[in-house]
C-alpha positions as CSV (number, residue, x, y, z in Angstrom):
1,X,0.0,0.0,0.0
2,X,0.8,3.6,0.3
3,X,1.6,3.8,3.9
4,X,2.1,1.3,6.9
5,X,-0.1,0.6,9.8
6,X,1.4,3.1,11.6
7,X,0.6,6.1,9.1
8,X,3.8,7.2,8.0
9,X,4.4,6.6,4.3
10,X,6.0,3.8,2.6
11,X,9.3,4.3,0.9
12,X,8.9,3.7,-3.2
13,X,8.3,0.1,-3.8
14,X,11.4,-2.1,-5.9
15,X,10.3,-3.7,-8.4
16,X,11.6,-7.4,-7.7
17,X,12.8,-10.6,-10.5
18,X,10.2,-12.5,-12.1
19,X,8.7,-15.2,-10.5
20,X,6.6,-18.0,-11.4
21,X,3.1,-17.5,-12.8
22,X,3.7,-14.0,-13.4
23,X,6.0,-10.6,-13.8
24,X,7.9,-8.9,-11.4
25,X,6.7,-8.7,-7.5
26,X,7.0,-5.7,-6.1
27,X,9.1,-5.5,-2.7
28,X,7.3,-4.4,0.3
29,X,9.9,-2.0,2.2
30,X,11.2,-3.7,5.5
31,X,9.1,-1.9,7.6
32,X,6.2,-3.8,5.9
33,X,7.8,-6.9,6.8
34,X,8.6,-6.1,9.9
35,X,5.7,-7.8,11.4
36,X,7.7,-10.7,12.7
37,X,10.4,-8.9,14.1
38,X,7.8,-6.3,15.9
39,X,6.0,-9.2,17.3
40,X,9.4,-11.2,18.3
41,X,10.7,-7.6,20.4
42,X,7.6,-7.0,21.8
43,X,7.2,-10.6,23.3
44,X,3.7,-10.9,20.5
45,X,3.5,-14.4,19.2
46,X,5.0,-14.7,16.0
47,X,3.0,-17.0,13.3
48,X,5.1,-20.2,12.0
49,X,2.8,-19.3,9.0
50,X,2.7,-16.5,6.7
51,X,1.0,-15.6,3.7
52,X,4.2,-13.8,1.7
53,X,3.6,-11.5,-1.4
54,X,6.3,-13.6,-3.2
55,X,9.0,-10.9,-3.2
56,X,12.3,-12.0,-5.0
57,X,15.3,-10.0,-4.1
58,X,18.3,-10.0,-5.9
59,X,21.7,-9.1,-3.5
60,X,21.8,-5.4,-4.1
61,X,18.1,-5.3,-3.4
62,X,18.1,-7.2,-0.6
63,X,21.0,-5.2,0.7
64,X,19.4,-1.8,0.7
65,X,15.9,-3.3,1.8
66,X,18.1,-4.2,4.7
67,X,20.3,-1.7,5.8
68,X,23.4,-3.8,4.9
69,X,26.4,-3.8,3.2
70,X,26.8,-6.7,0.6
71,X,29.7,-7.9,2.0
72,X,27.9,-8.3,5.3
73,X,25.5,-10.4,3.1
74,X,27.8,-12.5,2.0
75,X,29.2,-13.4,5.3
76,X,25.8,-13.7,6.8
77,X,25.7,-16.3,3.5
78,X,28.7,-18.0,4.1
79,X,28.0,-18.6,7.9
80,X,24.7,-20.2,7.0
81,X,22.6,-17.5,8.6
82,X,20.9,-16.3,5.0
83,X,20.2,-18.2,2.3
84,X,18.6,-17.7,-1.0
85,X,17.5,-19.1,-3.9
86,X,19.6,-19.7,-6.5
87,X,17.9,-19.7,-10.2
88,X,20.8,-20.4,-13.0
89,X,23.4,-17.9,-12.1
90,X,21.6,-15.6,-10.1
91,X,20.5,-15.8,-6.0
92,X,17.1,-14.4,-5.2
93,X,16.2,-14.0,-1.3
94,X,12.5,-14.1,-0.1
95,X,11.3,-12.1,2.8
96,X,12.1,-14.7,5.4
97,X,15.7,-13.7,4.1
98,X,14.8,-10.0,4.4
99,X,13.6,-10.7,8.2
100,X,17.0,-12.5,8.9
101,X,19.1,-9.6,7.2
102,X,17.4,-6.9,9.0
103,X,17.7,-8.5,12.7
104,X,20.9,-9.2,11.6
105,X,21.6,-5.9,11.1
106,X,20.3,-4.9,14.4
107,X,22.8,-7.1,16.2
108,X,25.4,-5.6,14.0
109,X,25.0,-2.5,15.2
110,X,26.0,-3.9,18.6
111,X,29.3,-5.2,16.9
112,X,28.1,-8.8,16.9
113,X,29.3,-10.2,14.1
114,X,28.0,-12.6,11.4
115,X,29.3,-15.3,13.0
116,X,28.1,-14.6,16.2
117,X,24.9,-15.5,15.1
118,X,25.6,-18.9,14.1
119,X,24.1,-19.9,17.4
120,X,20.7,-18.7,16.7
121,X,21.0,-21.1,13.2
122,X,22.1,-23.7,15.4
123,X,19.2,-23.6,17.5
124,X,16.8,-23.2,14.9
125,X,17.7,-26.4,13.2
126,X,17.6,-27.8,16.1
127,X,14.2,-27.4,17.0
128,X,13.1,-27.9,13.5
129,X,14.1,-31.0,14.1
130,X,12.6,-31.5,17.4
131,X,9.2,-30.4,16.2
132,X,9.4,-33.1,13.6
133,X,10.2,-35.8,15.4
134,X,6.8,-34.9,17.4
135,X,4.8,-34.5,13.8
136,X,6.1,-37.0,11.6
137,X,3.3,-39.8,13.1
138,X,0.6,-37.3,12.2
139,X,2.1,-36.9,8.6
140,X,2.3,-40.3,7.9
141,X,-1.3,-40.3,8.2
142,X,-1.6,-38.8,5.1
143,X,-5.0,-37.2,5.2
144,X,-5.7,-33.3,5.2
145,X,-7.0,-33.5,9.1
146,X,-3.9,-35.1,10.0
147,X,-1.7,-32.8,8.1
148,X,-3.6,-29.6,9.7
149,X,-3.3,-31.6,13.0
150,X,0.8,-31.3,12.5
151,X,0.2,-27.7,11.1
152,X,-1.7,-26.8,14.3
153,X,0.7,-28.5,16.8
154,X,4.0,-27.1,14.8
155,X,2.4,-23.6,15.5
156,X,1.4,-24.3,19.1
157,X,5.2,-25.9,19.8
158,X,6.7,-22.9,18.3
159,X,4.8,-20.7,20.5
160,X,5.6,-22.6,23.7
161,X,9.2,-22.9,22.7
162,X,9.4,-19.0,22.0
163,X,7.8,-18.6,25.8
164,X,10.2,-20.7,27.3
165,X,13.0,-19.6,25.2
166,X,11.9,-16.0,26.8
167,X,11.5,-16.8,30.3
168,X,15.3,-18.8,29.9
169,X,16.6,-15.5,29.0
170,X,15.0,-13.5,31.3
171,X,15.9,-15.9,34.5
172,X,19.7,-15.8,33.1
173,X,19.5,-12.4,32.1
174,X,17.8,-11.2,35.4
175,X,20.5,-9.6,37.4
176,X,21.3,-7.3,34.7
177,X,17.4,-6.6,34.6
178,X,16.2,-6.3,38.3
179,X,14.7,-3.1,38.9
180,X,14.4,-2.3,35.4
């Protein structure tokens, strides 16, 4: 649209690569995209589900959508943290990749480095894995109840794992915090 929730004005849409099934995208600014990362500051529930607008950035694009430097890119690459799509001899990035860049970019601003953040990919897999380990008997099932079943209890394990991720941090984190 022509402005975000919050009433300011958007920034000129980019005009993104092809994709499937039709021409060029256009690439919601960051702030638009933003949602995840507002809800995952603010302590909101973040969905496991989107519905994307099927934005395909190229690494230029990507990297002034983000605030970073290409190079950062690369290295956020080349530590696993960001990954795109790679169509014959160009990489295109999606707006999960946008997300990642742009809290990447916050924690760079702290001087935390690309592969700093390894951990957090770490982490991720690992629960990926987790939560399929507790799905896979509903997918075998093979019937559209089933598979909304796994949908349904992927989201609801990712919610409880992003509480308790939360309160781990805050009981670690609470003699910085006390009285704050």
């Amino acid at each position: 649209g022509d402005g975000d929730d919050d009433g300011h004005a958007s920034e000129a849409p980019v005009t993104g690569r092809p994709i499937a099934g039709g021409g060029p995208a256009p690439i919601p600014d960051r702030r638009a995209l933003g949602h995840a990362a507002v809800a995952a500051a603010t302590g909101d529930a973040v969905p496991l589900v989107v519905r994307t607008s099927g934005a395909s950035l190229n690494l230029t694009e990507l990297a002034s959508a983000s605030g970073l430097g290409e190079d950062d890119l690369k290295e956020l690459e080349r530590f696993g943290i960001l990954t795109g799509r790679r169509v014959g001899a160009n990489v295109y990035y999606d707006e999960e990749a946008l997300s990642v860049a742009g809290m990447a970019a916050g924690f760079m601003k702290y001087g935390v480095e690309a592969r700093h953040l390894r951990m957090y990919k770490t982490a991720a897999d690992r629960e990926a894995g987790f939560f399929e380990q507790v799905v896979m008997p509903m997918l075998k099932q093979r019937n559209p109840q089933a598979r909304r079943q796994a949908a349904d209890t992927l989201s609801e394990l990712a919610r409880l794992g992003q509480g308790l991720r939360q309160a781990m941090l805050r009981q670690a984190l609470h003699q910085y915090l006390d009285g704050q």
